[in-house]
Structures are given as C-alpha cells and as structure tokens.
C-alpha positions in Angstrom: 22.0 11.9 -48.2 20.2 13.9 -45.3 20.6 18.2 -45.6 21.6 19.8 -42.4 18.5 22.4 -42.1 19.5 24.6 -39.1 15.3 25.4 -38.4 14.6 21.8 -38.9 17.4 20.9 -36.2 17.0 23.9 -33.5 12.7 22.7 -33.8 13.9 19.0 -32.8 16.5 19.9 -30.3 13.4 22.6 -28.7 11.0 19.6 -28.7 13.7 17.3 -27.1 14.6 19.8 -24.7 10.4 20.4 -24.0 10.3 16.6 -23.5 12.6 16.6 -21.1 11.0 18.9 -19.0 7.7 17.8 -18.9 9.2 14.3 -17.4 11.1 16.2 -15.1 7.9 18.5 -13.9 5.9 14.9 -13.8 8.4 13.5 -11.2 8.2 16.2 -9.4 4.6 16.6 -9.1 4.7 13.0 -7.9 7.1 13.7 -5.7 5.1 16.3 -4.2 1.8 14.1 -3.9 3.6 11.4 -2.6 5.0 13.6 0.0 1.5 15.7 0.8 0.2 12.1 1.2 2.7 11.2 3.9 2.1 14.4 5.6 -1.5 14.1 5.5 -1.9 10.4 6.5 1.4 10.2 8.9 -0.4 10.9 11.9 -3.2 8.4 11.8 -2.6 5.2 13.8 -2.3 2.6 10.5 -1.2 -1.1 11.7 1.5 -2.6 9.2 0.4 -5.9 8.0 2.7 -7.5 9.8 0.7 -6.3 12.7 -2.6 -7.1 11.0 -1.8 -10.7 9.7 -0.1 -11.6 13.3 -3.7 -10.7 15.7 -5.8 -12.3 12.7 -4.2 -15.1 13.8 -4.6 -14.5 17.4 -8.0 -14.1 16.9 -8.3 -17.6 15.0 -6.4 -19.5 17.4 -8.7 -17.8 20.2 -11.8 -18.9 18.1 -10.7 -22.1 18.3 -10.0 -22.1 22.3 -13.6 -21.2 22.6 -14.9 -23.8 20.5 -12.9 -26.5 22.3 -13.7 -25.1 25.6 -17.4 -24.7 24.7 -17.6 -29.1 24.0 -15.7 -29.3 27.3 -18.2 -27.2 28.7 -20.9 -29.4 27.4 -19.5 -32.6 28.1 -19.2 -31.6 31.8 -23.1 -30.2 32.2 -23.8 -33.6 30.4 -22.0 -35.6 33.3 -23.3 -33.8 35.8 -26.9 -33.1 34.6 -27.9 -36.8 33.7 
C-alpha cells in the first residue's frame, strides 16, 4: 500500500507543473523564431518551386531547340557549301 506524503505529492505536482511550462515557453520561443524568420526573409524575392521546377524545364526544352536547330544549321551550310 502506497502512504499519502503531502511533501512527496506537492514536489511532484511542482515538477509537473515546471514541466509544463518549460514546453509551453519552448513553443513559444519557436513561435517567435519562426515568426522573426518570416519577417526577416518576407521581403526577399524567393521563387516557389513550383516556379523553379516549371523554367528548369523551359530551359531544358530550350536546350533542346538549340541543339536541333544547331544540326539543321549544319545540314544547310553542308548543302550549300559542297
């Protein structure tokens, strides 16, 4: 059987109670960094990668073009150089 000791119950309830706050004050700190980070970074000009991934492939399809275009190129100075 346990004994009810009130020092040994007020200490737990006191380190509970401690506990808790200390993962309230952490939330909140990361709260407040997440925030200062917004603030901070918000008015740079950041692409979404949405943004990113859709002119990468732009830029790949354009690659291509050129490529295509360049053997064209070649074909026809071949034709009319020999």
């Amino acid at each position: 059987m346990q004994s009810e000791n009130p020092f040994l119950a007020d200490f737990v309830k006191l380190m509970n109670s401690a506990a808790g706050t200390f993962a309230g004050a952490t939330r909140e700190a990361r709260d407040a960094a997440r925030e200062r980070f917004r603030e901070a970074f918000g008015g740079l000009d950041f692409v979404s990668r949405e943004e990113f991934d859709t002119v990468k492939a732009m830029a790949a399809t354009a690659r291509e073009e050129v490529e295509v275009l360049k053997e064209k190129l070649a074909a026809l100075e071949a034709k009319i150089g020999g």
